[in-house]
C-alpha positions in Angstrom: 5.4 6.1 4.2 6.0 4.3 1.0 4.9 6.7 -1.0 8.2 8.6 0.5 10.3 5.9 0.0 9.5 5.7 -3.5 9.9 9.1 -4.5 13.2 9.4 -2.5 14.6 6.1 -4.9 13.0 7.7 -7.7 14.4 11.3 -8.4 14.8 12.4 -11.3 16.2 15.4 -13.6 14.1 18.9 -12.3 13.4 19.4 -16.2 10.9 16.6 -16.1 8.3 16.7 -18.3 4.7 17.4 -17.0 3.6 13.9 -18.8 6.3 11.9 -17.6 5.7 13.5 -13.6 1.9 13.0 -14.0 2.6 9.2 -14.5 5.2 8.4 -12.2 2.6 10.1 -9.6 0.1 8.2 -10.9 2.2 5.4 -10.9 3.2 6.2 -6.4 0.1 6.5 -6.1 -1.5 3.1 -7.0 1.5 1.5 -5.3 0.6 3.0 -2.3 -2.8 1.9 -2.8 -1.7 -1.5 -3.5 0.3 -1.8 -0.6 -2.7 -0.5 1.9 -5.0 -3.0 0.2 -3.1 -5.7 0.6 -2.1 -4.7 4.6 -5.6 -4.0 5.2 -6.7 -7.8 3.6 -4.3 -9.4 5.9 -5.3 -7.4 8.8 -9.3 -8.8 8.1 -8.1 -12.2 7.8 -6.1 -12.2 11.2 -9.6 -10.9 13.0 -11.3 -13.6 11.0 -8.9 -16.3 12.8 -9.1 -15.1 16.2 -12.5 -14.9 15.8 -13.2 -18.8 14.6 -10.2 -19.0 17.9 -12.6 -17.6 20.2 -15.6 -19.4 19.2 -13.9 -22.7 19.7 -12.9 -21.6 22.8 -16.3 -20.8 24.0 -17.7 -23.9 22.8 
């Protein structure tokens, strides 16, 4: 999804040179990468805290 939000903000000319495409795909890509890692992190940390919740609980 934000790799399709990022191309659609980023068109450019269709003469685009092959360099210049290869690096602004290199470029989505990683971003989207970024943006998974870091959603993935907070994700592990919020089953982290419900688990320490739980194990109070149960004590």
């Amino acid at each position: 999804a934000i790799k399709k939000v990022l191309e659609d903000n980023f068109l450019l000319n269709e003469e685009i040179h092959s360099e210049a495409l290869l690096f602004k795909n290199l470029w989505l890509d990683a971003e989207a990468k970024l943006c998974s890692i870091s959603y993935k992190a907070r994700f592990d940390r919020m089953k982290i805290q419900m688990e320490q919740i739980r194990m109070k609980e149960s004590q």
